[in-house]
mmCIF file as Biopython writes it, N, C-alpha, C and O atoms, coordinates in Angstrom:
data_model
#
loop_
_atom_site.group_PDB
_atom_site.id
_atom_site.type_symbol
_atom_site.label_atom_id
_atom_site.label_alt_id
_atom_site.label_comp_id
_atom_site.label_asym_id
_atom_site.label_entity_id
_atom_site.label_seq_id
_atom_site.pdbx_PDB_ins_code
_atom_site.Cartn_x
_atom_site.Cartn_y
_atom_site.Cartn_z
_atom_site.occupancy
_atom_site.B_iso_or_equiv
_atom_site.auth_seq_id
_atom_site.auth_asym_id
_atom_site.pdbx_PDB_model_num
ATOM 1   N N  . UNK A ? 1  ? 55.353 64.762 -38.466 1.0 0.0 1  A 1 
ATOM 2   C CA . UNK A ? 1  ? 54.235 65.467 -39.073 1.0 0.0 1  A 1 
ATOM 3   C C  . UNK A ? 1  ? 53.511 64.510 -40.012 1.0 0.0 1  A 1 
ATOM 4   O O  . UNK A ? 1  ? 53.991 64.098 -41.068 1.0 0.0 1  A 1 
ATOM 5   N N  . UNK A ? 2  ? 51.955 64.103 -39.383 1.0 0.0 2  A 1 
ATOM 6   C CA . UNK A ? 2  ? 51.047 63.319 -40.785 1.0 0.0 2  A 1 
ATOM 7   C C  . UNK A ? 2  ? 51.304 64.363 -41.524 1.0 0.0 2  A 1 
ATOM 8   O O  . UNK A ? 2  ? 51.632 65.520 -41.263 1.0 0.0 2  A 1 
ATOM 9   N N  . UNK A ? 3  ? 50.974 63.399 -43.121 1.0 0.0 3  A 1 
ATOM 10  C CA . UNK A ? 3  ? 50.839 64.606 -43.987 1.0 0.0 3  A 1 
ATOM 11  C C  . UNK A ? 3  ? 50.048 63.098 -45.103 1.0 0.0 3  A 1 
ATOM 12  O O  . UNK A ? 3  ? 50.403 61.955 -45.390 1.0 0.0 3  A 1 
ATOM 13  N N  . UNK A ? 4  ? 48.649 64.139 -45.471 1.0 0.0 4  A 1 
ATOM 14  C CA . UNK A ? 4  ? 48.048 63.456 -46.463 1.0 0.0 4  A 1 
ATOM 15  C C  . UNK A ? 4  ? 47.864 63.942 -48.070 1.0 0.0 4  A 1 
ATOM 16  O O  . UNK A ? 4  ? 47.044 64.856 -48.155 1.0 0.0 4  A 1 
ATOM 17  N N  . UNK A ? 5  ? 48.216 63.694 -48.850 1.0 0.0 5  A 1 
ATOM 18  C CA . UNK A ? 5  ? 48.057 64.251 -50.164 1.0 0.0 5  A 1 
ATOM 19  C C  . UNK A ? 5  ? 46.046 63.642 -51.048 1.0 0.0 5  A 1 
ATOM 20  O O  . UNK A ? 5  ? 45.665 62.587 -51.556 1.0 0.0 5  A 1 
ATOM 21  N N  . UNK A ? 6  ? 45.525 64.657 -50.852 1.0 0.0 6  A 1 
ATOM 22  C CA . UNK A ? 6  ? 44.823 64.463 -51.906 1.0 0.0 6  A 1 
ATOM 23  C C  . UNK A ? 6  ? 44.620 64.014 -53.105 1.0 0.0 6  A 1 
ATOM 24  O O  . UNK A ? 6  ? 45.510 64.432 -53.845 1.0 0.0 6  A 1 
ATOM 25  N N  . UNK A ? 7  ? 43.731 63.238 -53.751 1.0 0.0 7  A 1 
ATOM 26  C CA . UNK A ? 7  ? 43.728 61.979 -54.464 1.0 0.0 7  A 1 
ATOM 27  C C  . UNK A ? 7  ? 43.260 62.847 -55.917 1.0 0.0 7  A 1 
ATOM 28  O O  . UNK A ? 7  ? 42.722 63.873 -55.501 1.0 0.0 7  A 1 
ATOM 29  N N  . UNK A ? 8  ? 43.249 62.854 -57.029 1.0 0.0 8  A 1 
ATOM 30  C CA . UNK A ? 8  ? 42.353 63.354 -57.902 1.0 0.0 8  A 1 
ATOM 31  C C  . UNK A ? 8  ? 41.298 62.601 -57.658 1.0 0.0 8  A 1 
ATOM 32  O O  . UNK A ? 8  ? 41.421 61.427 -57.310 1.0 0.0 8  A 1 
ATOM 33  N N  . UNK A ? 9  ? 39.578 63.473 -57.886 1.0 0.0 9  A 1 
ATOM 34  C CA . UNK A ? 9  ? 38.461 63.336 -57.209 1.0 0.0 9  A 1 
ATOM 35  C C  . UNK A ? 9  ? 38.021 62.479 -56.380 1.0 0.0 9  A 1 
ATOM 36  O O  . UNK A ? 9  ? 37.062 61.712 -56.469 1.0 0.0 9  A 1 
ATOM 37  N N  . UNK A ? 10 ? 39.089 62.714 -55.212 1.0 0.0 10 A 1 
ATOM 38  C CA . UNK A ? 10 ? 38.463 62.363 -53.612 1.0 0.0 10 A 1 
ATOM 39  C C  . UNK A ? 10 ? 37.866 63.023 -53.279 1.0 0.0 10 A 1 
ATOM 40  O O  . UNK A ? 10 ? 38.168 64.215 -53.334 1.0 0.0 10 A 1 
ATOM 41  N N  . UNK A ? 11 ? 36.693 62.591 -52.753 1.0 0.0 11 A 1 
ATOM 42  C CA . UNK A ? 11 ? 35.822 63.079 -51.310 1.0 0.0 11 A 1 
ATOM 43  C C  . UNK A ? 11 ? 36.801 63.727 -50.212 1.0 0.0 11 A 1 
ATOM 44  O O  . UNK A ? 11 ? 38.002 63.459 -50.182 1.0 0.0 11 A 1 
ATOM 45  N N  . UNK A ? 12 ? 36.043 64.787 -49.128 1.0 0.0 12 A 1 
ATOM 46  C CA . UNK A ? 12 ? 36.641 65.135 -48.176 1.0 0.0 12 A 1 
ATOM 47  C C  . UNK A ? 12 ? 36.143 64.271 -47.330 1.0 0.0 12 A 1 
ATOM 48  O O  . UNK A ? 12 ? 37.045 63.937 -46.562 1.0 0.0 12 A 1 
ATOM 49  N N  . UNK A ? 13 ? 35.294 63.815 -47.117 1.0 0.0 13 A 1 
ATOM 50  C CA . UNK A ? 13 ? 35.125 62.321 -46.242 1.0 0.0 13 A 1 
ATOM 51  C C  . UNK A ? 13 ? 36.250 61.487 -45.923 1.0 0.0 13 A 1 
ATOM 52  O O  . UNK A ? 13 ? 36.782 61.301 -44.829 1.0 0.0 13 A 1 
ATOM 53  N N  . UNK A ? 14 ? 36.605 60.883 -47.366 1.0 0.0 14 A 1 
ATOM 54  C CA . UNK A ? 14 ? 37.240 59.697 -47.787 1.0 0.0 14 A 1 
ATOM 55  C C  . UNK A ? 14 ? 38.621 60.491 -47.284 1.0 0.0 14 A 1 
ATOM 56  O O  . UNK A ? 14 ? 38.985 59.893 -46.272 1.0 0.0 14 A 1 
ATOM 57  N N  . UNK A ? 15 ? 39.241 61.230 -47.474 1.0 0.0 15 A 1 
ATOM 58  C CA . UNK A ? 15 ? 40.407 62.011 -46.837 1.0 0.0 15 A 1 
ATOM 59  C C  . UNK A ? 15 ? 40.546 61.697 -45.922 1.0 0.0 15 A 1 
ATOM 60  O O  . UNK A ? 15 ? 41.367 60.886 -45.491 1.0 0.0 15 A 1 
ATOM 61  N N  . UNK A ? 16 ? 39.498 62.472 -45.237 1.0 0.0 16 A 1 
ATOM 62  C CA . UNK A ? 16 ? 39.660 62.848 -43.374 1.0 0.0 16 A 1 
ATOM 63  C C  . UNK A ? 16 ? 39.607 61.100 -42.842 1.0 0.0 16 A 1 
ATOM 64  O O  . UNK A ? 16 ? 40.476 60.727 -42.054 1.0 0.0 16 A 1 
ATOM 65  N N  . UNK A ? 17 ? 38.551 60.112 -43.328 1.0 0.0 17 A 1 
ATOM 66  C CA . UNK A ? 17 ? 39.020 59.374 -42.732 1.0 0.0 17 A 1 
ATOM 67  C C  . UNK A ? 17 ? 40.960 58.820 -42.924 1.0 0.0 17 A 1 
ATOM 68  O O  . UNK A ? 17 ? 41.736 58.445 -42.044 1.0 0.0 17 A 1 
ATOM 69  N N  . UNK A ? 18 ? 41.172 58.982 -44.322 1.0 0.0 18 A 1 
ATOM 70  C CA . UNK A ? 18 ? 42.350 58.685 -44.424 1.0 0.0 18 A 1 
ATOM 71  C C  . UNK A ? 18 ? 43.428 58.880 -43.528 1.0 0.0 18 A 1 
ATOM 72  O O  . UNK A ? 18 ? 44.178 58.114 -42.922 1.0 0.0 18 A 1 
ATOM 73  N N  . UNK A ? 19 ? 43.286 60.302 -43.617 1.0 0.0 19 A 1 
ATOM 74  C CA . UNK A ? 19 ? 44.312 60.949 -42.310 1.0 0.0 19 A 1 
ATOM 75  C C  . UNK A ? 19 ? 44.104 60.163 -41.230 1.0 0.0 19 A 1 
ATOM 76  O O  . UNK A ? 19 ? 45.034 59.446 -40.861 1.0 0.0 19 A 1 
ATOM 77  N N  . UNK A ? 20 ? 42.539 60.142 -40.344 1.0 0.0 20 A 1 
ATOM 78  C CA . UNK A ? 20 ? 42.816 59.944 -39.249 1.0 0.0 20 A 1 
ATOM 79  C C  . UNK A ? 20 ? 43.124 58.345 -38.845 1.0 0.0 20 A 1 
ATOM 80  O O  . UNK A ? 20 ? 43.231 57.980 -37.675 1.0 0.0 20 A 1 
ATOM 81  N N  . UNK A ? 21 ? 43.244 57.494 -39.944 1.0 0.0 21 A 1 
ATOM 82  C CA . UNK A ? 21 ? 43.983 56.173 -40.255 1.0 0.0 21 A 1 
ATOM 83  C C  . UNK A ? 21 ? 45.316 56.551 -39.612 1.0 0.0 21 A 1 
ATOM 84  O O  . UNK A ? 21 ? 45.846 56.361 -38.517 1.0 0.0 21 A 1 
ATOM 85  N N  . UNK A ? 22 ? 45.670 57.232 -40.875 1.0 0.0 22 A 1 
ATOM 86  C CA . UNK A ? 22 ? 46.841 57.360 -40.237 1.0 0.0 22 A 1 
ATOM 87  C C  . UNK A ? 22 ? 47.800 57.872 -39.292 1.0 0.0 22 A 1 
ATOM 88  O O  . UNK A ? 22 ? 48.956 57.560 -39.007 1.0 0.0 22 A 1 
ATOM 89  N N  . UNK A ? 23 ? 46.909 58.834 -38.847 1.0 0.0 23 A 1 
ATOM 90  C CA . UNK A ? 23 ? 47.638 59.266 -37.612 1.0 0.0 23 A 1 
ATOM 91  C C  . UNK A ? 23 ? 47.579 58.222 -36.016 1.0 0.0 23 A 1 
ATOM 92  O O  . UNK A ? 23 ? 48.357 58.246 -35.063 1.0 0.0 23 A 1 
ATOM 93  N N  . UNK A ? 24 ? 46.225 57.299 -36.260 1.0 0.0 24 A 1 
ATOM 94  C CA . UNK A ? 24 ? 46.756 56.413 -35.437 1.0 0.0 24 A 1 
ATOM 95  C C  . UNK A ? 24 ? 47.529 55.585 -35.788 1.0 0.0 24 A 1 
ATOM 96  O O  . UNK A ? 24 ? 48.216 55.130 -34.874 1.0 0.0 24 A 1 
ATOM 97  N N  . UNK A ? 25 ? 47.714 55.169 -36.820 1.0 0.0 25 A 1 
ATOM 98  C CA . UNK A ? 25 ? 48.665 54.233 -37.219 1.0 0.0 25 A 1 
ATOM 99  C C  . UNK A ? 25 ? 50.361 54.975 -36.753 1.0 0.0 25 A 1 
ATOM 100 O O  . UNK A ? 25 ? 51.440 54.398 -36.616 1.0 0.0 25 A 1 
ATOM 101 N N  . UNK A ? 26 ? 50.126 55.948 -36.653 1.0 0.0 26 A 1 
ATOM 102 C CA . UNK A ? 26 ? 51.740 56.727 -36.531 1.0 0.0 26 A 1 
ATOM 103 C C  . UNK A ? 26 ? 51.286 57.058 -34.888 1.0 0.0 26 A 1 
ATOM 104 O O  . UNK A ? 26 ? 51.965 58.003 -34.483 1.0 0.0 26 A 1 
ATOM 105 N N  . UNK A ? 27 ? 50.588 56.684 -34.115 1.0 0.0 27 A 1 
ATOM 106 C CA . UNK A ? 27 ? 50.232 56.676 -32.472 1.0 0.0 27 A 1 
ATOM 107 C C  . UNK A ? 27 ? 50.422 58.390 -32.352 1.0 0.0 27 A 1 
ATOM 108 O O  . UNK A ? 27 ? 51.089 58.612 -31.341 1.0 0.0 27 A 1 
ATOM 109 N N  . UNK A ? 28 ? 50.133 59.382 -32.899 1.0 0.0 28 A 1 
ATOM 110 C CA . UNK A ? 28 ? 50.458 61.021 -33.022 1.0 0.0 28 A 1 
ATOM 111 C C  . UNK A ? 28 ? 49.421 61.317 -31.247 1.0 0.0 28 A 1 
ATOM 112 O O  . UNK A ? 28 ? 49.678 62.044 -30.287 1.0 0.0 28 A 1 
ATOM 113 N N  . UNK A ? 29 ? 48.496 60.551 -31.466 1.0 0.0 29 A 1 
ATOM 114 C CA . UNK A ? 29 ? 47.231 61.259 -30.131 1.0 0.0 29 A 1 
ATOM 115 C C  . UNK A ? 29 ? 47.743 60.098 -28.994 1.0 0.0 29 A 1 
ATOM 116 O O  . UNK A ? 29 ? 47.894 60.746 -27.958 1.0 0.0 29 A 1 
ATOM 117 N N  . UNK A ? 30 ? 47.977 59.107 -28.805 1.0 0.0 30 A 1 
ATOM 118 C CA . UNK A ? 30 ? 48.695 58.929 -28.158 1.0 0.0 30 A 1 
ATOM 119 C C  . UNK A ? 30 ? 50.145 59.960 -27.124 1.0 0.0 30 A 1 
ATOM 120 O O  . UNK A ? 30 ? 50.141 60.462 -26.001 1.0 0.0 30 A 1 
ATOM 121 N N  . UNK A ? 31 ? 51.068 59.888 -28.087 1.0 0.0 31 A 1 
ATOM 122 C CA . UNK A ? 31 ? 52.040 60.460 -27.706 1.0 0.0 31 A 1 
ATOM 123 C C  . UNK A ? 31 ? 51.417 61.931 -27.367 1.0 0.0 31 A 1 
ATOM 124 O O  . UNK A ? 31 ? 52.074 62.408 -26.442 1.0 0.0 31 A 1 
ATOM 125 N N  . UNK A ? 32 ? 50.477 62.737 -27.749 1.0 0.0 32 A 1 
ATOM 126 C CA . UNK A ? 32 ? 50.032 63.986 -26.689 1.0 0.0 32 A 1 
ATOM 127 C C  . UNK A ? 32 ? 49.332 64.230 -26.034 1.0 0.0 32 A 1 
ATOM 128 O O  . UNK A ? 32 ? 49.080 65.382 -25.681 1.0 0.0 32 A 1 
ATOM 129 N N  . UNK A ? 33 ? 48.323 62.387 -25.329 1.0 0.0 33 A 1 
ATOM 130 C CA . UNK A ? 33 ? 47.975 62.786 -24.373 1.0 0.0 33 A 1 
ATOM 131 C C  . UNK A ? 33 ? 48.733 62.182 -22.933 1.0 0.0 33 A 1 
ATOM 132 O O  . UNK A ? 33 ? 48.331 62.170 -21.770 1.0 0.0 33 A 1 
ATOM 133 N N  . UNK A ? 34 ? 50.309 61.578 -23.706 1.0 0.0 34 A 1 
ATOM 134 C CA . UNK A ? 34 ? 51.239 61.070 -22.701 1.0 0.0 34 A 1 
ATOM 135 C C  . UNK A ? 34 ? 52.163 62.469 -22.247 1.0 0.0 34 A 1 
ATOM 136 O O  . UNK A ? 34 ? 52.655 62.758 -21.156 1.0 0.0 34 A 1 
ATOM 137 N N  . UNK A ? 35 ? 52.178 63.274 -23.691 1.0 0.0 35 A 1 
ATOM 138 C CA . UNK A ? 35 ? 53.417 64.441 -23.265 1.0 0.0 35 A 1 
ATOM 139 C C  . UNK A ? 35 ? 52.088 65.548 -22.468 1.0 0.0 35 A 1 
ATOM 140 O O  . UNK A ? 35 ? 52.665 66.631 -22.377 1.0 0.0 35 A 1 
ATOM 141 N N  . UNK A ? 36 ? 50.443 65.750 -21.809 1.0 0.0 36 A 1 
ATOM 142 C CA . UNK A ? 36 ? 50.176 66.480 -21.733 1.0 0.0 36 A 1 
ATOM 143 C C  . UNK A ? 36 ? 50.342 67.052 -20.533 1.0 0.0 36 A 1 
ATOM 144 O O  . UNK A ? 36 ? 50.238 68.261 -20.328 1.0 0.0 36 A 1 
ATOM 145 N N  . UNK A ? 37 ? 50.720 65.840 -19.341 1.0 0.0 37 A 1 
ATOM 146 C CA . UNK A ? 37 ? 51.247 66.709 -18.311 1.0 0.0 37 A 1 
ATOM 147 C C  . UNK A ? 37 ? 52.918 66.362 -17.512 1.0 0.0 37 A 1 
ATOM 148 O O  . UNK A ? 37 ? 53.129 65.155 -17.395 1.0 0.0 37 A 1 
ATOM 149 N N  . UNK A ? 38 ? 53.758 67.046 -17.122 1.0 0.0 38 A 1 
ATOM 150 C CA . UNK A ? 38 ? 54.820 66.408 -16.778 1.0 0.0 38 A 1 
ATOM 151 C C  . UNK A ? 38 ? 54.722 65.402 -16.093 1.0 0.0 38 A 1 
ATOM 152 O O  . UNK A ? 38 ? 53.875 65.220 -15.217 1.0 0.0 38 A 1 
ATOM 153 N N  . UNK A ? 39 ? 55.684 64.561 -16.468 1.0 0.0 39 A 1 
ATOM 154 C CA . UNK A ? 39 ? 55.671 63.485 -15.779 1.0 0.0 39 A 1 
ATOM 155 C C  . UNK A ? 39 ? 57.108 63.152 -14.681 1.0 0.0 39 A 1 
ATOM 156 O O  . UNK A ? 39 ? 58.190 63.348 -15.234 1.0 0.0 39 A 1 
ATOM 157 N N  . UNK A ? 40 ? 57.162 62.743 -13.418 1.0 0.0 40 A 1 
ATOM 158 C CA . UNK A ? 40 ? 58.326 62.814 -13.149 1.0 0.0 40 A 1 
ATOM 159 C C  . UNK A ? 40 ? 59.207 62.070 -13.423 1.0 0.0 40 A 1 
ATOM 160 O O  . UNK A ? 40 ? 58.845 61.346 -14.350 1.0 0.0 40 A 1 
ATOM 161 N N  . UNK A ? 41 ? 60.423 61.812 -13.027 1.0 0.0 41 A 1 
ATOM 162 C CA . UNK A ? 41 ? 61.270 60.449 -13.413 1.0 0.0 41 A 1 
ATOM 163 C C  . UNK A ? 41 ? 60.760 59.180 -13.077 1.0 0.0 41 A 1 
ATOM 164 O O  . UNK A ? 41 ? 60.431 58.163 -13.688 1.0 0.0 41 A 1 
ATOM 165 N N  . UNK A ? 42 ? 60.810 59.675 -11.577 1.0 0.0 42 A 1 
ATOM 166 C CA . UNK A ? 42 ? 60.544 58.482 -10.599 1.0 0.0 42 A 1 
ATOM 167 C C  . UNK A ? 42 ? 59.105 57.790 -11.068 1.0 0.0 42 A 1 
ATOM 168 O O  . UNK A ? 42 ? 58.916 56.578 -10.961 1.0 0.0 42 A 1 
ATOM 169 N N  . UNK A ? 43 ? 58.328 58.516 -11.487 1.0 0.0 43 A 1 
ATOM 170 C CA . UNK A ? 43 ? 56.792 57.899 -12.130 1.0 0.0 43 A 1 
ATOM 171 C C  . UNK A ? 43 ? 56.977 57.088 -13.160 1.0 0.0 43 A 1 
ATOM 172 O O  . UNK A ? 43 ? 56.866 55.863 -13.205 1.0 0.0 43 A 1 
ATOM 173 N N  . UNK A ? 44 ? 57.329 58.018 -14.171 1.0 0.0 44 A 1 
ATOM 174 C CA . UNK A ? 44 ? 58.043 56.957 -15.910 1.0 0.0 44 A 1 
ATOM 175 C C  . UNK A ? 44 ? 58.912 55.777 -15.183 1.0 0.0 44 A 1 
ATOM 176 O O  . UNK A ? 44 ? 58.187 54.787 -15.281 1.0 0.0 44 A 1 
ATOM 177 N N  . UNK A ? 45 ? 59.632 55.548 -14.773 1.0 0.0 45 A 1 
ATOM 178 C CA . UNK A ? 45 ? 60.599 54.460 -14.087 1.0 0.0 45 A 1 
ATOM 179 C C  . UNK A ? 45 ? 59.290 53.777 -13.509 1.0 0.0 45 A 1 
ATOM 180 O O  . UNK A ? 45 ? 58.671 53.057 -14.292 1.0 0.0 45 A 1 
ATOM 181 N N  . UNK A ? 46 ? 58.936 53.887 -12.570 1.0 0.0 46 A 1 
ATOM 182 C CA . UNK A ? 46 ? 57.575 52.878 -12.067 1.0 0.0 46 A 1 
ATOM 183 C C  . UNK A ? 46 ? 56.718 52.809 -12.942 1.0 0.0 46 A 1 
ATOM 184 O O  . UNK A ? 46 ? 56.123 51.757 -12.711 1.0 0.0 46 A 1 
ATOM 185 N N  . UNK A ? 47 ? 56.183 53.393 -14.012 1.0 0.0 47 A 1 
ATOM 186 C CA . UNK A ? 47 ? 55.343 53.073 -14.744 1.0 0.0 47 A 1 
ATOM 187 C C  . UNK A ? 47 ? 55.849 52.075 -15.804 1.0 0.0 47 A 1 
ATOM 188 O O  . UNK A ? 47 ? 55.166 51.135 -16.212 1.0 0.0 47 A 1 
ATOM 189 N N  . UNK A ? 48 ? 57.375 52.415 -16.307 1.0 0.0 48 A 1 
ATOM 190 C CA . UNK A ? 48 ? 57.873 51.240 -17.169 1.0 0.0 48 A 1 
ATOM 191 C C  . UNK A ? 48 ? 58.296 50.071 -16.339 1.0 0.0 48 A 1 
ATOM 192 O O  . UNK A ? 48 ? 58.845 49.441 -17.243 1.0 0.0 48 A 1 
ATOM 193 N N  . UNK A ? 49 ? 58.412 49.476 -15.502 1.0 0.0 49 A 1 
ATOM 194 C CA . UNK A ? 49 ? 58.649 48.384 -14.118 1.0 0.0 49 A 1 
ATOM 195 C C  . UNK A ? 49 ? 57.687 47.825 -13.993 1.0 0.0 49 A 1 
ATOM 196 O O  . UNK A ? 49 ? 57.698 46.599 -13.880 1.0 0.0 49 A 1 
ATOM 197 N N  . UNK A ? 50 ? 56.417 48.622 -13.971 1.0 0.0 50 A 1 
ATOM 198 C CA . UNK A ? 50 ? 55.184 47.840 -13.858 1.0 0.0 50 A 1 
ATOM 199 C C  . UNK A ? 50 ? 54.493 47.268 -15.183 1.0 0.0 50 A 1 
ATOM 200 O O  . UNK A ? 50 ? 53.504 46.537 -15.232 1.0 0.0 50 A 1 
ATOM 201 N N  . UNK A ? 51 ? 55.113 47.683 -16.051 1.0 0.0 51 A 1 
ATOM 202 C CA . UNK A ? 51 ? 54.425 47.323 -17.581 1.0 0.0 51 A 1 
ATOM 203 C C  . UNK A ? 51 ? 55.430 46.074 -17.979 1.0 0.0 51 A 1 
ATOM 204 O O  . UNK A ? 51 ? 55.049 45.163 -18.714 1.0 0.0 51 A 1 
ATOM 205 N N  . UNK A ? 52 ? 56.640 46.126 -17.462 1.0 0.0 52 A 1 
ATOM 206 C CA . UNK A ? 52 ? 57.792 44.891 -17.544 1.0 0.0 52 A 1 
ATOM 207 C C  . UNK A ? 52 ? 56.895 43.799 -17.162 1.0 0.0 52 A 1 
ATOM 208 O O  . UNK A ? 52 ? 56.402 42.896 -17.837 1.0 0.0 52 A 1 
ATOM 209 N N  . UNK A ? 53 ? 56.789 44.136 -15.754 1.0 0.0 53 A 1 
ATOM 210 C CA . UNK A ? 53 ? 55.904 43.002 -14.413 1.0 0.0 53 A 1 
ATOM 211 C C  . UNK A ? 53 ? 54.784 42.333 -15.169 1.0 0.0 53 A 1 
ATOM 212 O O  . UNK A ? 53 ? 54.936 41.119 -15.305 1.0 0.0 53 A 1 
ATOM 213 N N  . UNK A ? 54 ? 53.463 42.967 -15.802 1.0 0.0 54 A 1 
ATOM 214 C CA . UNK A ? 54 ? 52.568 42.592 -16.630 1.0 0.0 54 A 1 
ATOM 215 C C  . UNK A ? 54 ? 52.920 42.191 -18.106 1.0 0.0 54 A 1 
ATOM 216 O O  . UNK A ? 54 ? 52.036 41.610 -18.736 1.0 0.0 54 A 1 
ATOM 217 N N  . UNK A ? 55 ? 53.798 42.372 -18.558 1.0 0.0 55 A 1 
ATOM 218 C CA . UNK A ? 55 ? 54.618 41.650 -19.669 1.0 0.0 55 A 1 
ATOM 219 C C  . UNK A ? 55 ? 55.232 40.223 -18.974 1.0 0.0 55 A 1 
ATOM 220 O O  . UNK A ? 55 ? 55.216 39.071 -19.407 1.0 0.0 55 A 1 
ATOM 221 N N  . UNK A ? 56 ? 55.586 40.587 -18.160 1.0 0.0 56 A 1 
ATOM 222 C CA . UNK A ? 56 ? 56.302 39.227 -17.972 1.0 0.0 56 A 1 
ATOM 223 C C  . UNK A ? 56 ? 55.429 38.259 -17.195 1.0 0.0 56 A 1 
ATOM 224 O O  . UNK A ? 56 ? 55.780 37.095 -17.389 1.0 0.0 56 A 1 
ATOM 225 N N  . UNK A ? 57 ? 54.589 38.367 -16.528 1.0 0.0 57 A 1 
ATOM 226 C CA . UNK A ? 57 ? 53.099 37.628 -16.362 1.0 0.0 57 A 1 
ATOM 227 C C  . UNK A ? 57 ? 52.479 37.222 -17.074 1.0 0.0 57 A 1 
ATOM 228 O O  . UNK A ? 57 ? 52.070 36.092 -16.807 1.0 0.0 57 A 1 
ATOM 229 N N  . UNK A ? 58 ? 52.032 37.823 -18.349 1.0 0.0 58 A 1 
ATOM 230 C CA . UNK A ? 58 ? 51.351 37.107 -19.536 1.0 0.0 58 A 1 
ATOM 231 C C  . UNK A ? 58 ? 52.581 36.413 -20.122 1.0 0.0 58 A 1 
ATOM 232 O O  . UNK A ? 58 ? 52.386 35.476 -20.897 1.0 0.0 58 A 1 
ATOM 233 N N  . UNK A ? 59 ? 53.777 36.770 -19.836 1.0 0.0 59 A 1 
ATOM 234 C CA . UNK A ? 59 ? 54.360 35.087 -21.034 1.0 0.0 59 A 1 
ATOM 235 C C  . UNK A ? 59 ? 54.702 34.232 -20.309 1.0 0.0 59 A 1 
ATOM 236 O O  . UNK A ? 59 ? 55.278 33.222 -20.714 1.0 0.0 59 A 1 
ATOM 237 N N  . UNK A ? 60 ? 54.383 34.484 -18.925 1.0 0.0 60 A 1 
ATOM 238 C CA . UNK A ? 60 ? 54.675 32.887 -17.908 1.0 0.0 60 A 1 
ATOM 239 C C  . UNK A ? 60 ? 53.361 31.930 -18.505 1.0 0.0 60 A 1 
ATOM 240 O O  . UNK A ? 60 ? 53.180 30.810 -18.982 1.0 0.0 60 A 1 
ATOM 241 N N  . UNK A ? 61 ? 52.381 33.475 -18.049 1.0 0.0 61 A 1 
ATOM 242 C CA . UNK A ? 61 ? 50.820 32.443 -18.552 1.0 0.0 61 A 1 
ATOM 243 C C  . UNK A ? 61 ? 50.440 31.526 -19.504 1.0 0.0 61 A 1 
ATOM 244 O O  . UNK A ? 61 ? 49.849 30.448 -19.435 1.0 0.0 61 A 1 
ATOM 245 N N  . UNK A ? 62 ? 51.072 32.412 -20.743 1.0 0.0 62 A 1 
ATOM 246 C CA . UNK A ? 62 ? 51.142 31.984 -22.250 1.0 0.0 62 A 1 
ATOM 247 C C  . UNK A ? 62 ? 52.114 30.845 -22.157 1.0 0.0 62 A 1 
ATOM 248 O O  . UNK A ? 62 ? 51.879 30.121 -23.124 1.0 0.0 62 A 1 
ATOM 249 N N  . UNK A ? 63 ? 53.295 30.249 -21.299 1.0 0.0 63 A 1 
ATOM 250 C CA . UNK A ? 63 ? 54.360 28.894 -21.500 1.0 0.0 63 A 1 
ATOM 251 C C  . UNK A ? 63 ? 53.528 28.117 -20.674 1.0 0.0 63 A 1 
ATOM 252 O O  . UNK A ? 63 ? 53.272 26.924 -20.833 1.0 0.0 63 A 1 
ATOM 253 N N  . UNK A ? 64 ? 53.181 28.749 -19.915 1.0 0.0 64 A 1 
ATOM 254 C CA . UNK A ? 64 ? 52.109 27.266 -18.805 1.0 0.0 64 A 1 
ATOM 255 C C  . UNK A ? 64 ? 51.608 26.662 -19.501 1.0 0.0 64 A 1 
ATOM 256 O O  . UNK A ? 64 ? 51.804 25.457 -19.663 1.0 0.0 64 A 1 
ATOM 257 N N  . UNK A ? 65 ? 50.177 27.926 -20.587 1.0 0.0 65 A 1 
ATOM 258 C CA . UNK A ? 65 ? 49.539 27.082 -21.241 1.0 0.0 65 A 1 
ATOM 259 C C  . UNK A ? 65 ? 49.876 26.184 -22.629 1.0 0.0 65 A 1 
ATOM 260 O O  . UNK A ? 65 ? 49.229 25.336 -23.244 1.0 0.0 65 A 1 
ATOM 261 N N  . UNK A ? 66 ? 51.017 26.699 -22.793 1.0 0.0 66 A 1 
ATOM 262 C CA . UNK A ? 66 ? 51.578 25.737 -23.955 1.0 0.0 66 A 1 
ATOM 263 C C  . UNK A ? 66 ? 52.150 24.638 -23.708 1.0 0.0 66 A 1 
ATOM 264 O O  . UNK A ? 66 ? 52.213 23.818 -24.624 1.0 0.0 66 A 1 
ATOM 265 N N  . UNK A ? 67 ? 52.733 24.314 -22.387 1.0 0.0 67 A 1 
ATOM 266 C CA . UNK A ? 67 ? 53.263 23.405 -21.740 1.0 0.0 67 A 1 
ATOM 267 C C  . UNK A ? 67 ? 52.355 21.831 -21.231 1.0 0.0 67 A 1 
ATOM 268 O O  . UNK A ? 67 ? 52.721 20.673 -21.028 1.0 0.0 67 A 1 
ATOM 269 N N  . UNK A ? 68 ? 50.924 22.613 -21.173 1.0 0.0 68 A 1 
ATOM 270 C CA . UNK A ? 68 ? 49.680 21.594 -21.242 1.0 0.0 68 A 1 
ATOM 271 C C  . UNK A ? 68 ? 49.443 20.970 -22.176 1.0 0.0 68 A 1 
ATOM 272 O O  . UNK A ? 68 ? 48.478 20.205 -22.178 1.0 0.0 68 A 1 
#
């Protein structure tokens, strides 16, 4: 749960942006537009396999080019 405490004489501006700092900073809209529809196993498993695959492609890329 964000939770923002009000400042003595803050703006509601200056708040709301506050909050919504921080709720990306805490990834909150993230994580519900990942939980918004089921997902199956077999999908999450291929979806984390393929994010390995592209992780591990950019740090071959990244030693090549350091290797130059």
């Amino acid at each position: 749960m964000t939770r923002v405490i009000i400042e003595e004489g803050e703006s509601f501006d200056s708040l709301l942006k506050r909050f919504n700092r921080k709720v990306q900073a805490d990834r909150v809209l993230s994580e519900v537009r990942r939980r918004r529809f089921y997902e199956k196993p077999s999908v999450i498993r291929k979806r984390k396999k393929a994010a390995k695959l592209r992780k591990s492609r950019q740090q071959t890329r990244k030693d090549l080019r350091r290797s130059l």
